[in-house]
C-alpha positions as CSV (number, residue, x, y, z in Angstrom):
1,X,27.8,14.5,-11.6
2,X,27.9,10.7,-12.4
3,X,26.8,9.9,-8.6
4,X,23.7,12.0,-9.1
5,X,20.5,9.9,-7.7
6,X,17.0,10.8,-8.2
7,X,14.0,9.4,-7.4
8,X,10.9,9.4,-6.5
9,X,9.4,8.6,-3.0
10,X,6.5,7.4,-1.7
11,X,6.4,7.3,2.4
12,X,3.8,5.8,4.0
13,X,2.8,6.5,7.8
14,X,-0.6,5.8,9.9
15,X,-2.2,4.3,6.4
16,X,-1.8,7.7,4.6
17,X,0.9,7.8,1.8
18,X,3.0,11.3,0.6
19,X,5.2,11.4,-2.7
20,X,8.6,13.3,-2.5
21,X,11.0,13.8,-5.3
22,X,14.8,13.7,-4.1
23,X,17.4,14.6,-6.8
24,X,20.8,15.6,-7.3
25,X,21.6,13.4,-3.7
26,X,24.6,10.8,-3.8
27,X,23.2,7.4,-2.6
28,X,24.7,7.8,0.8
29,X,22.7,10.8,1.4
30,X,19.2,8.8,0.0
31,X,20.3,6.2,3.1
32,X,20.7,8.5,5.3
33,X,17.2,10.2,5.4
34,X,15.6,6.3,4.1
35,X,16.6,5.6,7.6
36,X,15.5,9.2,9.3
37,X,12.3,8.5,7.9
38,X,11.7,5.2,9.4
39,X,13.2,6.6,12.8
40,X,9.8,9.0,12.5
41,X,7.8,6.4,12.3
42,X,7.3,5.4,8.1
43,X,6.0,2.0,8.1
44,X,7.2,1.7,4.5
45,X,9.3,3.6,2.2
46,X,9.1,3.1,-1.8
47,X,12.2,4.4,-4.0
48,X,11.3,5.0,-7.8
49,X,14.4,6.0,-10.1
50,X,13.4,8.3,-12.2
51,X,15.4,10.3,-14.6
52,X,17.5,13.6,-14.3
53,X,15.2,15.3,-17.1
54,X,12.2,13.6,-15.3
55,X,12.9,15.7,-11.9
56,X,13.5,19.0,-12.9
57,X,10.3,18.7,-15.0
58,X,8.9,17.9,-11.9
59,X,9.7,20.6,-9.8
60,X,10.3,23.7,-12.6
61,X,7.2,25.0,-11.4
62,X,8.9,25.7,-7.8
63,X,12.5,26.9,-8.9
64,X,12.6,30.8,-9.9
């Protein structure tokens, strides 16, 4: 789908920093948990795009 976002994400909290990858989201869902996150407390959060190809490389190893 041509509204397809992925990225990677780096939240940091309490001076310790966590990488996520989010894919296959529309922009409106990123937002929504971009703000969630800083509603839990993130004191920063760092959006990466990376490339379709890029995150399912990523995460093969956890997908059957």
């Amino acid at each position: 789908m041509a509204n397809d976002c992925f990225y990677k994400v780096k939240v940091t909290q309490n001076s310790k920093t966590e990488t996520y990858y989010w894919g296959y989201f529309t922009w409106p869902m990123c937002l929504k948990d971009i703000k969630q996150l800083y509603k839990d407390g993130a004191d920063a959060v760092v959006l990466e795009m990376i490339t379709q190809k890029q995150f399912d490389k990523r995460i093969a190893p956890y997908t059957p």
